[in-house]
C-alpha positions, 0 to 999 in steps of 0.5 A, a space after each residue: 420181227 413182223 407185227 404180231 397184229 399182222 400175224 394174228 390175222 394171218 393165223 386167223 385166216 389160214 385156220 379158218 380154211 379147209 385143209 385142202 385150200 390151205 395146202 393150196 396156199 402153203 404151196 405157193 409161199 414155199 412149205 416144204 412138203 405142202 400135202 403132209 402133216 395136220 393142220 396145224 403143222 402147214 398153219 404153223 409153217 406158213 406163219 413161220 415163213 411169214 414172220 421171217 423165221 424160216 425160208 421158203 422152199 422151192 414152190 413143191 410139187 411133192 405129193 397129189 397133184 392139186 385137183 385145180 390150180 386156184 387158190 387164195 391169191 390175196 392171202 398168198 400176197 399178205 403172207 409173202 407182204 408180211 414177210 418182208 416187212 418181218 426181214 426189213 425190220 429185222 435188217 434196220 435192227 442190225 444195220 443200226 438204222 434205228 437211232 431213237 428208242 421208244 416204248 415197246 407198247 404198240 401205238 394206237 391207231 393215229 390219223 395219217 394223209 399222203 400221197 401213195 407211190 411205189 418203190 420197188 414193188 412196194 407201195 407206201 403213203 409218202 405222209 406227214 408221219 413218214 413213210 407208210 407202209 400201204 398193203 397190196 389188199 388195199 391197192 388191189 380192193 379198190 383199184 389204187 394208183 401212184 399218186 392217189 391222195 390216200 387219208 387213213 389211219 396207221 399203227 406204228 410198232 417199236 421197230 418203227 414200221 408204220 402200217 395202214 390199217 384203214 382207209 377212209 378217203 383217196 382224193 377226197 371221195 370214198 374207196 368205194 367210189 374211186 374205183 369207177 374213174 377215168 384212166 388218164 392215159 386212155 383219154 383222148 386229146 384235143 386241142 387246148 381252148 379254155 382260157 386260163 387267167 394269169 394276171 392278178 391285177 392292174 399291177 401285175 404287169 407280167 400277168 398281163 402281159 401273158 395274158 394278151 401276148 402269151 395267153 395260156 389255156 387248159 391242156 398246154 405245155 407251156 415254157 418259162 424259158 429264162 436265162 439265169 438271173 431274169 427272174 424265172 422262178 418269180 414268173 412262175 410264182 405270179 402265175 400260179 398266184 394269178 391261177 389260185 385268184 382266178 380259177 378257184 374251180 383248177 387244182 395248182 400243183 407246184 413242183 419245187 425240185 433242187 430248190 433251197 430250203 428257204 425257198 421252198 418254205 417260203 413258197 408253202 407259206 405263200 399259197 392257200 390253194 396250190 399243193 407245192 411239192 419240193 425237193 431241196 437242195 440237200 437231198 440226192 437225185 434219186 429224191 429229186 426224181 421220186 418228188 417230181 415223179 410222184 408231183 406229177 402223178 398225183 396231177 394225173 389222179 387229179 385229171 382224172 376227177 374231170 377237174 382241169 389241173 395246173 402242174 408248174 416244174 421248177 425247173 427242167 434243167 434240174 430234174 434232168 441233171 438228177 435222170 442224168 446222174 446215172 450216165 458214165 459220162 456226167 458231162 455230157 447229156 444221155 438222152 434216156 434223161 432228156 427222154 424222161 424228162 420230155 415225159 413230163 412235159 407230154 402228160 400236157 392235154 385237153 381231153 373229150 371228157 372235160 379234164 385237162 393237165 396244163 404242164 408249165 414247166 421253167 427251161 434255163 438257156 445259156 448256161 453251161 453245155 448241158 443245158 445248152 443241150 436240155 434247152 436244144 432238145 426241149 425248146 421245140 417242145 411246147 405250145 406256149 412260151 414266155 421268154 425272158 430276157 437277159 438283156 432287159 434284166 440287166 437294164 432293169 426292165 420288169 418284166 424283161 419278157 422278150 415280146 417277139 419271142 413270146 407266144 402261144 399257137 394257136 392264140 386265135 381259139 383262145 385270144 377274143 377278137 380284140 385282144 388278138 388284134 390289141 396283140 398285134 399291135 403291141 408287137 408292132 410297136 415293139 418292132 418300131 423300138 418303143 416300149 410296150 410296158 408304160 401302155 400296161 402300166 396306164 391302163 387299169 386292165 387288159 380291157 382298157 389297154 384294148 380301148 386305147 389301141 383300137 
């Protein structure tokens, strides 16, 4: 049964057209007979089909020919929306989906935030109530898209159904005004060059490492490449802690996919200003792809705000299992996965227009033969990599980062003079066996450890 609130505006607006637009309308959404009858009957007969009472005819052409082919598109779209939700509910109440009764009263309206998304031509507001149901009025008036972060308030019935009813923000500034942004796949690309500070500290040994060997800049894409056991997922963490402390002015999106639930709680306790997006390890593959699909679009929404935003995926190798799930053969690696998966990683850029979309993005190696397969066809794929090593691990080397297969091309227009030549040395030194690590834990800073090697 659909919303009797949502019918009421339905019947509302159906009366107060002239007979000749509401046969119009009543054509389109399967009247049978759209040109016959009173007013009142072609009302009584939208509204039917509309609350899921009667089934739609094929579109008619019985009767007049209509005098021009306009009509009221929105209206026709509400009508068929609203039948949906009237035969979604009506299906949840047969199949038993519903499991908790409430009261029958209509709730009032409550506040309600989230990200939107569309599934299968529907769109919703993945919320701290639950999914929402979002109206194409709403996505059509003011130009909405995937990943938009949508405040509003909802109104919920007995059948569960939740629904926006208004719109108040999407992204932070009116609906009027987001209607006027970029479109993030139009903006042109340029080569990174804004330096992006990862070290929090004179003890954060990693950080400063990457910063002088690996240094990571606006518009990357950007590989944590780890063997099991190395410490990946704890790299990526002290990136974005060092990005949260240095860049208050970037937007840190986190995307956990196929983690373990105390991992991931652990991660939205650890951050002030970094989103962290997760899927557990409880969930399907379709889960695990609509969380890292819709992470990525709210990055892209962000971008399009001239704001330069960070977007970390932990990790590749799992994201592309859950695209593979769908191949016939399990064991073995479709390329339409690794396809969507290099999607991901290309929605990396810096732009003319002064956004950028920095993507990193952990990629396992030497695990079983599909990730052998993941880490062949990514591994080429970036402009910026840390390495960690297996070896270095197991002898207790923190951080075990593989010095001679961390880099970042073109360092030279992100890396000052004397830190490219400091980077040289360092390598040099590597190459003559000797550790590097004790000449970061001397110094107090990136700065000093340039003085000594100079």
């Amino acid at each position: 049964m659909a919303d009797n609130r949502l019918l009421e505006e339905l019947a509302a607006r159906l009366k107060a057209k002239s007979i000749y637009d509401l046969r119009q309308v009543a054509r389109q959404v399967g009247v049978p007979r759209p040109t016959e009858g009173r007013k009142e009957r072609i009302v009584e007969e939208i509204l039917n089909i509309a609350s899921g009472n009667s089934d739609p005819a094929s579109l008619s052409a019985s009767g007049a020919p209509p005098k021009s082919a306009e009509y009221d598109k929105q209206l026709v779209v509400d009508i068929l929306r609203c039948r949906e939700i009237s035969l979604s509910s009506f299906e949840e109440e047969v199949s038993g989906v519903i499991e908790m009764q409430v009261s029958s009263a209509e709730v009032s309206n409550e506040p309600t935030e989230g990200l939107l998304y569309n599934a299968d031509g529907v769109w919703y507001l993945n919320s701290n109530a639950g999914e929402v149901f979002v109206s194409d009025s709403f996505v059509t008036r003011f130009s909405l898209r995937g990943g938009d972060y949508v405040k509003g308030a909802l109104r919920r019935k007995t059948e569960g159904l939740a629904a926006l009813v208004t719109l108040t923000s999407v992204n932070s500034v009116s609906p009027e005004a987001i209607s006027s942004r970029l479109n993030f796949e139009s903006l042109a690309h340029i080569y990174p060059a804004k330096r992006l500070i990862t070290a929090c500290g004179k003890d954060d040994i990693a950080g400063r490492m990457i910063d002088i060997l690996s240094p990571l800049a606006a518009g990357q894409r950007a590989f944590v490449i780890a063997p099991h056991g190395t410490g990946k997922t704890s790299v990526l963490k002290g990136i974005a802690k060092g990005l949260e402390q240095n860049h208050p002015e970037v937007k840190i999106i986190f995307a956990l996919i196929d983690a373990r639930p105390e991992e991931a709680a652990d991660f939205k306790r650890s951050f002030k200003r970094v989103d962290v997006i997760a899927s557990t390890m409880d969930a399907g593959a379709h889960v695990h792809i609509k969380t890292a699909e819709i992470a990525l679009e709210y990055a892209k929404r962000q971008a399009e705000l001239c704001r330069d935003v960070v977007f970390i995926l932990d990790d590749v190798a799992k994201l592309t299992r859950a695209y593979n799930s769908g191949s016939q053969v399990n064991s073995a690696l479709d390329t339409a996965a690794l396809d969507a998966v290099k999607k991901f990683i290309s929605s990396a850029r810096n732009t003319e227009a002064g956004a950028s979309l920095t993507v990193i993005a952990a990629l396992p190696e030497g695990g079983d033969a599909i990730e052998d397969a993941i880490y062949s066809g990514l591994k080429d794929f970036c402009n910026m990599r840390v390495t960690l090593s297996q070896k270095l691990a197991r002898f207790k080397v923190n951080p075990p980062i593989d010095i001679e297969n961390t880099l970042a091309l073109g360092d030279e227009r992100i890396l000052p003079q004397e830190e490219q030549s400091a980077a040289v040395k360092l390598r040099k030194i590597h190459e003559q066996g000797e550790s590097v690590i004790h000449l970061f834990e001397s110094t107090a800073s990136n700065k000093e450890l340039c003085k000594v090697l100079k």
